[in-house]
N, C-alpha and C positions, 0 to 999 in steps of 0.2 A: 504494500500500500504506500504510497509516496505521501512526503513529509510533509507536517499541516502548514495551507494559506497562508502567509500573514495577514492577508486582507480579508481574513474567514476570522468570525469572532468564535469565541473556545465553545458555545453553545453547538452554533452551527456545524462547527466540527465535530463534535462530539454527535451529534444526531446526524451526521454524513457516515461517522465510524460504525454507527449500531447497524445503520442501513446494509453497509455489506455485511459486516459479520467475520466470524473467523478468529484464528490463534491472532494475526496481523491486525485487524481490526485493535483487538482487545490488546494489543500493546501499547500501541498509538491512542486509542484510549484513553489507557490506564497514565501516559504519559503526561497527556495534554490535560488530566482532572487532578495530578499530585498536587496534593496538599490539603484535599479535600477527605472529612472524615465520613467513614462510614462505619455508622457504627454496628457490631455484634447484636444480637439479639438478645435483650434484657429477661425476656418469659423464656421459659421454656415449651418445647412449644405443644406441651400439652394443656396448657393455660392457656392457650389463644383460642378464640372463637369458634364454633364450632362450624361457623357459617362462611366459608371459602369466602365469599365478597362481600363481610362484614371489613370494609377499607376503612369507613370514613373516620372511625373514633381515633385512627393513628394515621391518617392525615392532616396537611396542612388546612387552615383555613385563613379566608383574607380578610381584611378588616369590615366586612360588613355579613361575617360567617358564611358563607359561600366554600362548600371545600374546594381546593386548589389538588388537584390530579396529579399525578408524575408528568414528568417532563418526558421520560424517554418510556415508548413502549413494543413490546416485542409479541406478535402473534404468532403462533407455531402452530400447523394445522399436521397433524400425527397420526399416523397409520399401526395400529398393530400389528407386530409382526411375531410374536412370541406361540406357544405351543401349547396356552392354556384357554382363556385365561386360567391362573389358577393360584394358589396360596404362596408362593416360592416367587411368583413375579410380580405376586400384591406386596409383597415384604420388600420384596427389590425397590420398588417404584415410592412405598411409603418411607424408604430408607433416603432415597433420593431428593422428596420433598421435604421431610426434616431436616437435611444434610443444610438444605435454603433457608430454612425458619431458624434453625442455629446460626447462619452464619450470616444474615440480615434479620434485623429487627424490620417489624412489619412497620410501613409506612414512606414517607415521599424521601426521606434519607436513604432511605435501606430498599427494601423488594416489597413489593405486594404481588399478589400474583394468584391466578385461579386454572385449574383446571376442569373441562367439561367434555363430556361426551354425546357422539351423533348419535341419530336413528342407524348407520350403518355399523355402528359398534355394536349395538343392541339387537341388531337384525342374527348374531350369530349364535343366541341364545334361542331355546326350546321355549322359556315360559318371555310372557308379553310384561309391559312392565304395567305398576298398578294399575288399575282400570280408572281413576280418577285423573291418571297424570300421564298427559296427553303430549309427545314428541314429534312433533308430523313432520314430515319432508317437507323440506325447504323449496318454494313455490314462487315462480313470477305472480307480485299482490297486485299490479294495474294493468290492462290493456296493454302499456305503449312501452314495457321493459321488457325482457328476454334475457336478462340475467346465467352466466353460468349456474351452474348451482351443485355447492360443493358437497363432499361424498366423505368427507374425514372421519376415521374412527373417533378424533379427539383436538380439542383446541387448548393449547396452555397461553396464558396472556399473562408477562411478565411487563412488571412496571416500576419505575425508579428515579427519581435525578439524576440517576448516576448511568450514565450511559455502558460504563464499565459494570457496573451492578449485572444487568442484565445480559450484557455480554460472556461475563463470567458465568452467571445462573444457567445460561444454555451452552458453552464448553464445558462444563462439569458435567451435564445431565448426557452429554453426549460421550463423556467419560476419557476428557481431553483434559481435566487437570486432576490432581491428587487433593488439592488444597485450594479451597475459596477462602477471604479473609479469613483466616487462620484459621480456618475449621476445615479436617482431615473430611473429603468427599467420602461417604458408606457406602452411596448409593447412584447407580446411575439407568436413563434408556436404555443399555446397549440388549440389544438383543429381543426386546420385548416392544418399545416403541421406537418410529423412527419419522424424520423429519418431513415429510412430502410439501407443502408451504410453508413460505416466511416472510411474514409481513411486518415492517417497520410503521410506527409512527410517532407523532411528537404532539406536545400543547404545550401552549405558555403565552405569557403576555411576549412578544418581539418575536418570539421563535419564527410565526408566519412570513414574517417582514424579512428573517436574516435569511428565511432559505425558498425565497421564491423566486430567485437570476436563475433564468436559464431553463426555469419550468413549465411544461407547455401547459395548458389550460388559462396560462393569467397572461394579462398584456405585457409587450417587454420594457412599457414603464415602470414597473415594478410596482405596483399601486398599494398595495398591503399596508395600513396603516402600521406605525412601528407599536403600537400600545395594545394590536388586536390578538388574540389570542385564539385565532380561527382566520380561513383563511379569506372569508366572506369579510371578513372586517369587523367585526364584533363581538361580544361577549355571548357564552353562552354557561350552561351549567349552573344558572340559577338554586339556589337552595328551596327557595316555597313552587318551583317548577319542576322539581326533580320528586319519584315516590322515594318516600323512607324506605330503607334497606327492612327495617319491618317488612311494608306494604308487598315486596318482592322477593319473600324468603316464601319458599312450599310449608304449609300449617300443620300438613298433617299426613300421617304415611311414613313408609320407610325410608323415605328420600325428605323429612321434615327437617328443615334446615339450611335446604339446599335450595336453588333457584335455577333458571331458566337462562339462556342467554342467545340472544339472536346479532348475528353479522353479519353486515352487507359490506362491500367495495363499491366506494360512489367515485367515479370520473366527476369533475368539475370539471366547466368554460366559463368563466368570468368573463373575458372579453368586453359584452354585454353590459355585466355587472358594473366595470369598472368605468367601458370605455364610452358608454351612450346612456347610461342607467344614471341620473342626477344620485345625491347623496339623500334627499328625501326619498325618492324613489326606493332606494335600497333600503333605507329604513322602514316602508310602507311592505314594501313586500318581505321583507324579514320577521318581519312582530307585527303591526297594524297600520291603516293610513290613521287614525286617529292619534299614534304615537308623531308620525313626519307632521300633522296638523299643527300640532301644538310641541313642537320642539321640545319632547320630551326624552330622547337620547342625545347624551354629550359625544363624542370622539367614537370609541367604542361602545358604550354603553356602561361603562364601571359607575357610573352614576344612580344604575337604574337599581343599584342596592342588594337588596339578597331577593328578587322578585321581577322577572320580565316587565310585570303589571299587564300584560295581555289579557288578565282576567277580566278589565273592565273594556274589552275588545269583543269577547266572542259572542255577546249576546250581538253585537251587530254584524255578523260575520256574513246573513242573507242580504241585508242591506249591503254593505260592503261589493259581494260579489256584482249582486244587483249593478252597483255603479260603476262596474268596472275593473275592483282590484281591490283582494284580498291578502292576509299575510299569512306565511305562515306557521310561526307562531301561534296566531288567532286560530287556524284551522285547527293544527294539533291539539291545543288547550281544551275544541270541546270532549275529548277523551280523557274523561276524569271520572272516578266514583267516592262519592259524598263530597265531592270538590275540590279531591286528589289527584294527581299525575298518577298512571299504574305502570310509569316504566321507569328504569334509572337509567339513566345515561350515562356513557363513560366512553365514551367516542371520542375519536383526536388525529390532525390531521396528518397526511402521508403525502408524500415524494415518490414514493416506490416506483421504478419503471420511468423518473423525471417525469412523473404526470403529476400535477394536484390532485387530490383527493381527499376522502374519508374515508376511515374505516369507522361505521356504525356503529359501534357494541352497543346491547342495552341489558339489563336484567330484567325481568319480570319473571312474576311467580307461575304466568302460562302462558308460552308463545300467541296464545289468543288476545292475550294484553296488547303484543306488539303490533299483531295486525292489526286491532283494532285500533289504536293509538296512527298507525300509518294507512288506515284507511282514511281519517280527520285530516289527517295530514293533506295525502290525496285529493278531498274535496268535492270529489265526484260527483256527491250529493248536490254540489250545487253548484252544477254544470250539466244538470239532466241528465245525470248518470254516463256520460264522457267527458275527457279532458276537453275544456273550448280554450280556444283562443281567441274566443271577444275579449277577455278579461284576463289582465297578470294574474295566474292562480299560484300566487304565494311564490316558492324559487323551484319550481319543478323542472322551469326550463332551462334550466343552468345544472341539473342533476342527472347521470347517467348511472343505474346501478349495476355492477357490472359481474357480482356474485352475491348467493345469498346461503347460508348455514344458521342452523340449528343447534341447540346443546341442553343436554341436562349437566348442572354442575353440583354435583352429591354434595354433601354435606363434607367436612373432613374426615371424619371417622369411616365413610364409604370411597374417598376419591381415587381410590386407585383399583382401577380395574373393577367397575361395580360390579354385582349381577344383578340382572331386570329389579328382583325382590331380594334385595341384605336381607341376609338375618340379625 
């Protein structure tokens, strides 16, 4: 790998190093982050949560409580290859993820990270899984997408400031080093899972801005404001817009504890956005035309506090369409129960392939949550039941989804290697 930029700030390097990967990556890395502590993990990690993406109580939060996400994220879509599944390779793999809960503490210093499983892992089993808790194959949700649609036995989604964290977490697992921050590796994939996709991404406030030369989907004025944290140009991950990790845990069953996780790969074109799209315009069609009305978002939005405010949007959301142009924020909003968000987001943008994009992650407690959440989104309802192009329907037209995957993610005590029904 050749020697870092100088005109590359250490961010942006360091989230160009996780992108490829590798022994060489994680040198350069580990080179370009010295000085920076990372600490051991304070629990052990039979104290920790039972609930794989219970993140946010050892996450950062920003001054108006909003948790703040890792910076560097790594998706890893996994194939088993092993000759059980069966007890000898659940030991193995639960050796492997302890080996990471030892040697990061959970949270935006250290590792957070979950793993989950497809319907094609679960298809190699004789019994079905509960009859309550429903896995479906992963499906084009509108008319006008045509989506890959991915076949993984498994997704691990490691996450970190630490670019090197996470680099380190999957050579270890891959059983390329002995030793992660001084904790002796037990455990690793070899032999039982193996890597088939690798998907990089990043969030933060500038991050969008440091690494968008030379990337195709956005104009090559580089437009990305430097304060945005997405690559739209605005904030997103609202606290009172996001469900409680409550809200998206399973209640009940063998798999209590555990949650749902759906992924898409979105192609972005700004072009549009950036280059003919006024700055009310983008805020109208992002959140609501009532918010560009009344100059209620500052730069990115850090203003707008620990709440979109979209709430007081979606009751006019027929009207809205009615005139022309909807947001959408507003559309998704009307997918709530008793007045709650039913998905969590933790979505963040990617480079991968020098294309913009996103990679979607959500949690919810039943892939039905998501679709229903991305049917609002959608809008369709009000457009006579097809996308129209009378009216801006929120940013669809700036959206290409280009795969989509499925996961149950066990609880911890089940995460490696389930079957249909733990005992």
């Amino acid at each position: 790998m050749p020697g870092p930029d100088p005109d590359l700030s250490r961010r942006a390097f360091v989230r160009s190093a996780v992108a490829v990967g590798g022994a060489g990556a994680l040198a350069a890395c580990t080179s370009r982050e010295e000085g920076a502590d990372v600490p051991q993990a304070d629990l052990d990690p039979g104290e920790l949560p039972d609930r794989q993406h219970a993140w946010n109580e050892f996450l950062d939060r920003d001054d108006h409580g909003n948790v703040r996400p890792p910076e560097h994220h790594l998706l890893l879509g996994l194939e088993y290859v092993g000759d059980g599944p069966d007890d000898a390779e659940r030991e193995q793999l639960e050796d492997a993820f302890t080996t990471l809960e030892r040697a990061y503490g959970r949270g935006n210093d250290g590792l957070a990270f979950t793993v989950g499983y497809g319907p094609a892992y679960f298809d190699r089993f004789d019994d079905d899984l509960p009859g309550d808790l429903e896995l479906p194959e992963p499906e084009p949700l509108v008319p006008i997408e045509d989506p890959d649609l991915d076949a993984h036995d498994a997704l691990l989604h490691l996450a970190s400031d630490h670019g090197r964290v996470v680099l380190s977490a999957e050579e270890a697992l891959a059983g390329e080093l002995e030793e992660i921050n001084d904790v002796s590796v037990e455990g690793t994939f070899e032999k039982v899972l193996e890597v088939t996709d690798r998907r990089t991404g990043f969030v933060g406030e500038g991050l969008p801005a440091e690494n968008q030369a030379g990337i195709r989907g956005i104009p090559d004025t580089e437009p990305v404001p430097d304060d945005a944290p997405f690559f739209m140009g605005f904030k997103s991950g609202f606290e009172r817009n996001q469900a409680s990790e409550d809200r998206v845990t399973i209640s009940a069953g063998p798999f209590e504890g555990g949650t749902t996780t759906h992924l898409s790969k979105i192609d972005l074109s700004l072009h549009q956005w950036y280059e003919q799209d006024s700055r009310d315009q983008r805020v109208a069609k992002l959140f609501c035309p009532a918010h560009a009305d009344e100059n209620r978002v500052e730069d990115a939005g850090h203003n707008l506090g620990d709440s979109s405010g979209v709430e007081d949007c979606i009751e006019d959301v027929e009207a809205d369409a009615r005139n022309g142009l909807v947001g959408h924020a507003q559309k998704a909003g009307r997918a709530r129960e008793d007045g709650d968000p039913i998905i969590l987001r933790r979505d963040v943008n990617s480079t991968d392939g020098d294309r913009a994009g996103v990679h979607f992650l959500s949690h919810q407690r039943s892939i039905a949550d998501f679709v229903a959440t991305r049917e609002a989104m959608t809008g369709s309802d009000l457009t006579d039941g097809a996308i129209d192009s009378r009216f801006n329907n929120g940013i669809l037209q700036y959206l290409r989804v280009r795969r989509r995957a499925n996961y149950l993610v066990p609880p911890r005590r089940h995460r490696a290697l389930p079957l249909p029904v733990p005992e």
